[in-house]
C-alpha positions as CSV (number, residue, x, y, z in Angstrom):
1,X,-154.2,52.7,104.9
2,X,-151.0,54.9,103.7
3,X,-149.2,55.8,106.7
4,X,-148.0,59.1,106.1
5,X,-150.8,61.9,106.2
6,X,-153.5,59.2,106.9
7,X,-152.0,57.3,110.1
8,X,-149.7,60.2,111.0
9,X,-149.2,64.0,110.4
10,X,-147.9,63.9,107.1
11,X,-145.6,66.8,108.3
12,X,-142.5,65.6,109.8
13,X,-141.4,67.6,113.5
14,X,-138.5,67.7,115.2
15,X,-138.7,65.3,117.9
16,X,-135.5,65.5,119.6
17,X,-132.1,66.8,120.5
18,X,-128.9,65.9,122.1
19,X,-126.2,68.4,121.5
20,X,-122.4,67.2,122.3
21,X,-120.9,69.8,124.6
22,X,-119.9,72.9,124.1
23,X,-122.8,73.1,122.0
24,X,-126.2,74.0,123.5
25,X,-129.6,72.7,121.7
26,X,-130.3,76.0,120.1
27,X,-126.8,76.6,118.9
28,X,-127.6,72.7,117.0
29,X,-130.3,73.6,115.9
30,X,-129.3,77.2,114.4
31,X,-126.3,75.5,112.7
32,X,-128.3,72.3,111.5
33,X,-131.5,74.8,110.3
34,X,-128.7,77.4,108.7
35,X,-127.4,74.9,106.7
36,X,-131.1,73.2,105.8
37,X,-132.4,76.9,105.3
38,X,-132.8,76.0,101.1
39,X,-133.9,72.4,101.4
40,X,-137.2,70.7,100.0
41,X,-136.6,67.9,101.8
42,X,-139.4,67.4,104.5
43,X,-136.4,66.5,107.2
44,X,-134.6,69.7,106.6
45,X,-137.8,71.6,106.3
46,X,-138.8,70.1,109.9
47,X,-135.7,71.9,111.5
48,X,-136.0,74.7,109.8
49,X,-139.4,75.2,111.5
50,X,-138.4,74.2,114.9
51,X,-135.9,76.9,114.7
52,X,-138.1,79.7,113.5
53,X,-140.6,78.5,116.2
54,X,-137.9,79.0,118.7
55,X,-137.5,82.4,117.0
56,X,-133.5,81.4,116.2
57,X,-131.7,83.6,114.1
58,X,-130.4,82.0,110.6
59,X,-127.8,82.6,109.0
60,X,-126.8,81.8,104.7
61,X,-125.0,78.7,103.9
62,X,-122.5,78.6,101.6
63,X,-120.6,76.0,99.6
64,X,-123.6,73.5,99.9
65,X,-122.8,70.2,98.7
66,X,-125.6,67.0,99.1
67,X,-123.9,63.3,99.8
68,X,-126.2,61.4,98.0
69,X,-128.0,58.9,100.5
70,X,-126.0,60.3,103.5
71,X,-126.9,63.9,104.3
72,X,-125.3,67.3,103.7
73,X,-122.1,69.1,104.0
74,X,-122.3,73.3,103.9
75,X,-120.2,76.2,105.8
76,X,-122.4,78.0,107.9
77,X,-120.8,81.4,109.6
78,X,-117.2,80.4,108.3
79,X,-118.1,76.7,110.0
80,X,-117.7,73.4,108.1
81,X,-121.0,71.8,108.8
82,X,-121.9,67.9,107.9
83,X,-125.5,66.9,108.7
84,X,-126.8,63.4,107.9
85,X,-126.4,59.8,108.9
86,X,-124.2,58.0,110.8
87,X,-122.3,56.6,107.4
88,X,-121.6,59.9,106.5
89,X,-119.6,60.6,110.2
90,X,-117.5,57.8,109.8
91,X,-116.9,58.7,106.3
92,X,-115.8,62.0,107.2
93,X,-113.6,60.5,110.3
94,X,-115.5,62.5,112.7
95,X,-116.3,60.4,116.4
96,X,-118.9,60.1,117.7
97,X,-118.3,57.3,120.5
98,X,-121.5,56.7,122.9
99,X,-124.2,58.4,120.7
100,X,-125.1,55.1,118.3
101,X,-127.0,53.3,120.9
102,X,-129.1,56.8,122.0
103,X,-129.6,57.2,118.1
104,X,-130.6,53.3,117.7
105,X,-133.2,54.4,120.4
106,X,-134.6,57.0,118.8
107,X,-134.9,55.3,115.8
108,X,-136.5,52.6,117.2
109,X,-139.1,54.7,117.9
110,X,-139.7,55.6,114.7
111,X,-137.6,58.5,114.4
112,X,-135.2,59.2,112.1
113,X,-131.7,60.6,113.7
114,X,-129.3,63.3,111.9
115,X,-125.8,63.4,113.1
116,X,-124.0,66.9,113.0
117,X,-120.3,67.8,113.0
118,X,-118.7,71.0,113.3
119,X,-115.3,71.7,111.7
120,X,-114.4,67.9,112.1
121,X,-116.1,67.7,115.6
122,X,-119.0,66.3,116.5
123,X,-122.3,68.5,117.5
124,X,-125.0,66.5,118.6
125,X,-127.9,64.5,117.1
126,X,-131.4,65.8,115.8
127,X,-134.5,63.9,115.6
128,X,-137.3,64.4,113.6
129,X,-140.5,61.7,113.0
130,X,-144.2,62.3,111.6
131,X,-146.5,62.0,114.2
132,X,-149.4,59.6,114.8
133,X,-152.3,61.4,114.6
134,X,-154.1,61.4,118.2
135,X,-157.4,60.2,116.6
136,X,-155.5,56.9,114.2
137,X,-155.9,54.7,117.2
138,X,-159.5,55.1,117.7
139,X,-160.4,55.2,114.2
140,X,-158.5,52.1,113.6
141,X,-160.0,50.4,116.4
142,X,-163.5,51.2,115.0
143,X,-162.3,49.9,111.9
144,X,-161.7,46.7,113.3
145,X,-164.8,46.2,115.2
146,X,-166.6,47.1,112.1
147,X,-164.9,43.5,111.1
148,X,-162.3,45.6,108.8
149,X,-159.0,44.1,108.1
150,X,-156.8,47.2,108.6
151,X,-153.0,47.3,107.0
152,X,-150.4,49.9,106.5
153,X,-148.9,50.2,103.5
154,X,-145.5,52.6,103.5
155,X,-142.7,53.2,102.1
156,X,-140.5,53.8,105.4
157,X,-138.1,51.6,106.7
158,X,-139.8,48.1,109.0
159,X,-138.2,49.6,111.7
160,X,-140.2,53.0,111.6
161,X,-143.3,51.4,110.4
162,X,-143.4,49.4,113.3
163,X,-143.0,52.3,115.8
């Protein structure tokens, strides 16, 4: 079975979100879903939806630049905004002491974490993962019992094809 849209969703949601101090979790997620508002990437288009869900106000980035492989850097309301892994933090010289091992977490659970920094300081982490499908376990149980061999094939990381 292909994992994504046959196992899972197929649409990627935003899972999770631990914002740094002084920023609350809607204040992260305006700024991260600002700065996402243009993408085609199915991560960025996930925040952007959990923002308009939550009826958040965006605003238009500016001065949008992608880091290949690592994420995103854009000014959002006269902000410098990075969003993306935790290679592009440390690249940037921004801390972020004490969030790894709650990212490694999440990520073991088959999410994938974005790090966000504003102006130089860091903002908090956001979350997103494709869902299981409620009905995957039962249908691949049948499967079995039927005397199927089932296997995923995907072409996520071990880690969040194991999750």
């Amino acid at each position: 079975l292909d994992k994504t849209g046959t196992i899972t969703r197929g649409e990627p949601a935003l899972t999770d979100m631990l914002p740094e101090p002084p920023f609350s979790e809607d204040e992260l997620l305006r700024l991260a879903a600002s700065a996402e508002r243009g993408s085609e990437h199915p991560l960025g288009e996930a925040i952007v939806r959990a923002a308009q869900e939550r009826g958040l106000s965006l605003s238009e980035p500016t001065g949008f630049n992608a880091v290949a492989g690592h994420g995103i850097e854009v000014t959002v309301d006269g902000h410098a905004l990075l969003l993306g892994n935790a290679k592009l933090m440390r690249d940037r010289g921004v801390p972020f002491d004490g969030v790894e091992a709650r990212a490694a977490e999440l990520a073991e659970r088959g999410k994938t974490p974005m790090f966000a920094a504003v102006d130089g300081r860091f903002a908090g982490v956001l979350a997103v993962a494709d869902p299981v499908k409620p009905e995957s376990k039962e249908a691949i149980a049948d499967m079995r019992r039927m005397g199927l061999e089932v296997v995923m094939v995907t072409g996520d990381n071990r880690r969040t094809a194991e999750a």
